[in-house]
N, CA, C and O of each residue as an XYZ file, in Angstrom:
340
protein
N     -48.431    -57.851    -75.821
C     -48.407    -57.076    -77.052
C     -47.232    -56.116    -77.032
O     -46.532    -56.013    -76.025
N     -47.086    -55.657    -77.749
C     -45.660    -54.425    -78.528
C     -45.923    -53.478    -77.473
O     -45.105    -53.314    -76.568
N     -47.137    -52.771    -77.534
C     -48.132    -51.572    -76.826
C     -48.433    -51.543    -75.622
O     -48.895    -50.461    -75.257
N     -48.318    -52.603    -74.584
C     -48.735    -52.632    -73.697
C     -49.121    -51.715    -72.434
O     -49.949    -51.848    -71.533
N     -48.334    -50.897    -72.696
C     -48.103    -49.399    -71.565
C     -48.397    -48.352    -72.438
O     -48.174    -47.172    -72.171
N     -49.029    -48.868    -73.761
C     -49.455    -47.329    -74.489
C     -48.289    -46.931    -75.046
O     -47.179    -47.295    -74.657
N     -48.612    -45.839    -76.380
C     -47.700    -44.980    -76.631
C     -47.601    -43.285    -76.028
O     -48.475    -42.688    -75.398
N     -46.652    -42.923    -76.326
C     -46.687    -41.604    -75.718
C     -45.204    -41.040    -76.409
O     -44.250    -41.818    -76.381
N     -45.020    -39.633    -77.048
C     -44.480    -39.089    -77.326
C     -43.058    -39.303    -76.442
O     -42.085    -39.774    -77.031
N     -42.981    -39.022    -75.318
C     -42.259    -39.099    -74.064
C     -41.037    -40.786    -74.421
O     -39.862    -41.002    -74.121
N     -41.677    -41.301    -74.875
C     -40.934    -42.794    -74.936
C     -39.794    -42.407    -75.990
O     -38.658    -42.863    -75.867
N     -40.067    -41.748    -76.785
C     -38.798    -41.456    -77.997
C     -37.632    -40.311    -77.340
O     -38.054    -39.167    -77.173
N     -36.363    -40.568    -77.015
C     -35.572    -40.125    -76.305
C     -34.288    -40.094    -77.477
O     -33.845    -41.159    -77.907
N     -33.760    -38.805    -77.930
C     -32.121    -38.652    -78.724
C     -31.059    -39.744    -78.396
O     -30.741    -39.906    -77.218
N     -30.675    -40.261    -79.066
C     -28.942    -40.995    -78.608
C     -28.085    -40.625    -79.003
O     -27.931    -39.404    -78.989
N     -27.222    -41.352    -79.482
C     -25.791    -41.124    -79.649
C     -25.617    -40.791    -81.129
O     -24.495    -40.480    -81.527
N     -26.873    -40.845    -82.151
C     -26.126    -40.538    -83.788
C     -27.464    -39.660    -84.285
O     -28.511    -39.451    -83.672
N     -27.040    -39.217    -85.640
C     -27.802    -37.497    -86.123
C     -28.953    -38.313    -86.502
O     -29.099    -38.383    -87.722
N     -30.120    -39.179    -85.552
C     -31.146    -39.297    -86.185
C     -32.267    -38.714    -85.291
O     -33.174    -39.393    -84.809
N     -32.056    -36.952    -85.068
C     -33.084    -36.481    -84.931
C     -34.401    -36.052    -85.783
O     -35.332    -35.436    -85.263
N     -34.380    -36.428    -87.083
C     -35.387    -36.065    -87.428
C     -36.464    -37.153    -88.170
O     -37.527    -37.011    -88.775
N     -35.501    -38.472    -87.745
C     -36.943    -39.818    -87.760
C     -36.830    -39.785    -86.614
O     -36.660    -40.980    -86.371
N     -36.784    -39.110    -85.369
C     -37.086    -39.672    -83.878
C     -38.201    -38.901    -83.799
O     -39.307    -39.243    -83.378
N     -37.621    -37.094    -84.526
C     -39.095    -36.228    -84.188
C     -40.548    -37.092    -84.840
O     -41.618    -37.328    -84.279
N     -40.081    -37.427    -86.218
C     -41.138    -37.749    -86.937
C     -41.942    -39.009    -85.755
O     -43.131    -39.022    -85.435
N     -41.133    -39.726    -85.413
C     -42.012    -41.008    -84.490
C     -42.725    -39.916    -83.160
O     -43.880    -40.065    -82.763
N     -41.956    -39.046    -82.719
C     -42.721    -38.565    -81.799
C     -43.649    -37.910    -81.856
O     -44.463    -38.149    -80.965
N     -43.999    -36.906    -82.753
C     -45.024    -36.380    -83.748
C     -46.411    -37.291    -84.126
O     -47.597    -36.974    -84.031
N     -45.658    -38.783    -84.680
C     -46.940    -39.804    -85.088
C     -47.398    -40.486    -83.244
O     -48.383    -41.147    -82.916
N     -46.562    -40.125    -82.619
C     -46.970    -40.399    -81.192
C     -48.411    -39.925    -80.613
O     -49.101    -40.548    -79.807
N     -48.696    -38.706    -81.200
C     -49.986    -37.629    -81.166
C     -51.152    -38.494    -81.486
O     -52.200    -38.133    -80.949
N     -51.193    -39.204    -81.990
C     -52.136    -40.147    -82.427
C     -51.685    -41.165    -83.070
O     -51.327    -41.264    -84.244
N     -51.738    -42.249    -81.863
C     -51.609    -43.690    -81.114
C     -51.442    -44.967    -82.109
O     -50.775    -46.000    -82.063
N     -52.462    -44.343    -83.127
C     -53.084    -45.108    -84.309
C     -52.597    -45.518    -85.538
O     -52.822    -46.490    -86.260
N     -51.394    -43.899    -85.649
C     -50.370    -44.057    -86.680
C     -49.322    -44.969    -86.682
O     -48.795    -45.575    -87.615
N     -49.077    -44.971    -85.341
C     -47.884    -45.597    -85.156
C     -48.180    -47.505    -85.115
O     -47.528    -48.423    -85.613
N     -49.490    -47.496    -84.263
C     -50.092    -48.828    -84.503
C     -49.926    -49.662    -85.434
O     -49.567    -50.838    -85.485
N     -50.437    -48.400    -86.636
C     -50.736    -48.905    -87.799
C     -49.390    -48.867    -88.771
O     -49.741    -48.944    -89.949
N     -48.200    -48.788    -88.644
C     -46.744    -49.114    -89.073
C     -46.470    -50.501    -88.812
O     -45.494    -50.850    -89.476
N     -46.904    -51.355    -88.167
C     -46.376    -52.642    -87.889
C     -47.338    -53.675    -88.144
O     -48.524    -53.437    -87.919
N     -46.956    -54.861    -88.613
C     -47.890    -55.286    -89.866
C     -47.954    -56.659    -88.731
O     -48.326    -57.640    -89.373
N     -47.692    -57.042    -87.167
C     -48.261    -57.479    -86.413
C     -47.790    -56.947    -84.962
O     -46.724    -56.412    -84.657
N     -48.713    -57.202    -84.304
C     -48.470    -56.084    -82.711
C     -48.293    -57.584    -82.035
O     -48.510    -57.185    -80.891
N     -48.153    -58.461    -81.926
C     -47.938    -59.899    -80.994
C     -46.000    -59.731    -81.156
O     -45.267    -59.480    -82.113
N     -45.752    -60.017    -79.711
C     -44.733    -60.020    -79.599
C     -44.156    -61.202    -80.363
O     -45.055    -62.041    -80.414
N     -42.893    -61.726    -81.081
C     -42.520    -62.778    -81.503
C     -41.145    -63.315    -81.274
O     -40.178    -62.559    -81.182
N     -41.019    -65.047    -81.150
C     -40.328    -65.564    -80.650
C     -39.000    -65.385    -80.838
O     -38.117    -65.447    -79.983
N     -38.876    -65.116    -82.227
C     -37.610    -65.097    -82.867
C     -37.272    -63.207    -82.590
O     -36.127    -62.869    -82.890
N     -38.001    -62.331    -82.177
C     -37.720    -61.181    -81.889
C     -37.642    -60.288    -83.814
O     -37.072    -59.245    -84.134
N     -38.449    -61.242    -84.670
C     -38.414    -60.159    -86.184
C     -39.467    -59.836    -86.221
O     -40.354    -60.616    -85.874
N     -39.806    -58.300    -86.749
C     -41.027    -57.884    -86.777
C     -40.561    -56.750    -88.501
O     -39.551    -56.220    -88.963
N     -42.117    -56.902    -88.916
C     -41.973    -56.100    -89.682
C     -42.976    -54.796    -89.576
O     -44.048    -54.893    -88.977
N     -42.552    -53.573    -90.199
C     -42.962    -52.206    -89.990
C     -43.118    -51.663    -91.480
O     -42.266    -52.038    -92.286
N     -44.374    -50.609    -92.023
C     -44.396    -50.610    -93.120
C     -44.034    -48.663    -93.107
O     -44.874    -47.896    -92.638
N     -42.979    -48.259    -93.568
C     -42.399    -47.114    -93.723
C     -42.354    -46.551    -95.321
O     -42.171    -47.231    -96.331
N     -42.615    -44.853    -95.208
C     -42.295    -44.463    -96.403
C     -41.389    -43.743    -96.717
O     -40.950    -42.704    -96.224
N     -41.030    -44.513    -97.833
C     -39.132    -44.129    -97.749
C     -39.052    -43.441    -99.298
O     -39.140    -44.097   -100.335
N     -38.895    -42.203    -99.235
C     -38.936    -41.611   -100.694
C     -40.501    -41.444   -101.358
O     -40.546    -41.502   -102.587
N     -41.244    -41.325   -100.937
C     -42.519    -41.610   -101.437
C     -42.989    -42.728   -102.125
O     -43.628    -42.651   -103.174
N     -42.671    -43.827   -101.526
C     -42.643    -45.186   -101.418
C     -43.124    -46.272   -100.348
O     -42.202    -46.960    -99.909
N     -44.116    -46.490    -99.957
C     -44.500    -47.355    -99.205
C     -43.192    -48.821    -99.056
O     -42.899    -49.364   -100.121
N     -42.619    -49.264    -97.969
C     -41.472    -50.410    -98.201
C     -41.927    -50.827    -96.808
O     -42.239    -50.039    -95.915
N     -41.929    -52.268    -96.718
C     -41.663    -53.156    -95.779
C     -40.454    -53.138    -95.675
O     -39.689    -53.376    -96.610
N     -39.906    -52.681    -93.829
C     -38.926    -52.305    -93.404
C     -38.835    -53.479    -92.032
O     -39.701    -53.612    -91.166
N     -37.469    -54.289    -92.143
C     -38.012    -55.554    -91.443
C     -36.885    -55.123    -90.013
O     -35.795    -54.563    -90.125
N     -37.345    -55.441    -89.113
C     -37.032    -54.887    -87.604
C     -36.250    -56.351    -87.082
O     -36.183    -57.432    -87.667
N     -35.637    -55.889    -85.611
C     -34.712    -57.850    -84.759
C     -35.488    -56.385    -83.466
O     -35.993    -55.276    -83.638
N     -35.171    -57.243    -82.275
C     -35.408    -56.641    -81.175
C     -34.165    -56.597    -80.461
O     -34.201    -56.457    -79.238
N     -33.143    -56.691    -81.024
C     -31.613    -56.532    -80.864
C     -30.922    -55.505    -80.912
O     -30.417    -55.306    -82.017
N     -30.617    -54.482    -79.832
C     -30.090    -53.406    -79.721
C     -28.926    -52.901    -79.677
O     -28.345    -53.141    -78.619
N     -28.301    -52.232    -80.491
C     -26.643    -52.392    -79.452
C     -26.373    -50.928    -78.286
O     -26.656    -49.734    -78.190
N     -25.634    -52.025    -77.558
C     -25.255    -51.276    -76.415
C     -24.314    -50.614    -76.177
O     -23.583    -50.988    -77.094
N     -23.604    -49.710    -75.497
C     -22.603    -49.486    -75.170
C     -21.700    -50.497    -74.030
O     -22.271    -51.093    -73.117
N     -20.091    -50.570    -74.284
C     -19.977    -52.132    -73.840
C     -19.620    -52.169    -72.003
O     -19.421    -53.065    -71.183
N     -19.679    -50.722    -71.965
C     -19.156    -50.467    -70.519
C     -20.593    -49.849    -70.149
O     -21.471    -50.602    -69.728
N     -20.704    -49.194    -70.226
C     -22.534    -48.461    -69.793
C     -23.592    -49.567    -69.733
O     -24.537    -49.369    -68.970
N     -23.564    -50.521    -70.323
C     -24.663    -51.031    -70.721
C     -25.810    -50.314    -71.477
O     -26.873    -50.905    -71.665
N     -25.632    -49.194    -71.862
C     -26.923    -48.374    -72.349
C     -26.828    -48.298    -74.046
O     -25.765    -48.289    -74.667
N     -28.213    -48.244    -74.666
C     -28.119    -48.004    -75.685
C     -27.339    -47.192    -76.331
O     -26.964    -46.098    -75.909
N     -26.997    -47.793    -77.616
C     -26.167    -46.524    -78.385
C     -26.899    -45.362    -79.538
O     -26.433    -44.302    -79.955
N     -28.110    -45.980    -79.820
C     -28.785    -44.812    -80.788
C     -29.376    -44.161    -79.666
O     -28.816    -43.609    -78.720
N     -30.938    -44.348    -79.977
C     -32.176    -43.997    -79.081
C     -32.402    -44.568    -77.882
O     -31.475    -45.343    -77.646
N     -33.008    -44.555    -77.220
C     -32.963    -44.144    -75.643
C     -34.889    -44.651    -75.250
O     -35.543    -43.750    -74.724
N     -35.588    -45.921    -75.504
C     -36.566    -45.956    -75.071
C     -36.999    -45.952    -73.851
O     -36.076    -46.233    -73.087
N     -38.545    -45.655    -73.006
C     -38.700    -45.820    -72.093
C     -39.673    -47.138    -71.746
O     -39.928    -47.426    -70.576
């Protein structure tokens, strides 16, 4: 599953661009496990790596469609936004 090790506030880590304040917001819905659960419209990992997540964007409920494709930095190897654990 997506979840396997649980969620926890702790997993959402700053990167490299100004999106501290959807990182707070994920870490915040981190507080209870359930919210965040309940954003993704299946928890089975999938083959092709697309998942979809249901976000509110403007006071708008939108299917917001996800890849499990990250980019990296090309010498670091490390992510370039956020920073999971």
């Amino acid at each position: 599953t997506i979840f396997e090790s649980g969620i926890s506030m702790n997993d959402v880590n700053q990167g490299g661009i100004g999106n501290c304040y959807l990182l707070a917001t994920f870490a915040a819905l981190c507080e209870i496990p359930e919210l965040i659960v309940g954003l993704f419209r299946t928890l089975k990992v999938t083959k092709n790596g697309y998942y979809e997540v249901v976000l509110n964007i403007n006071g708008v409920w939108q299917v917001v469609t996800l890849d499990e494709y990250f980019p990296c930095d090309k010498n670091s190897k490390q992510f370039v936004f956020c920073t999971p654990k």
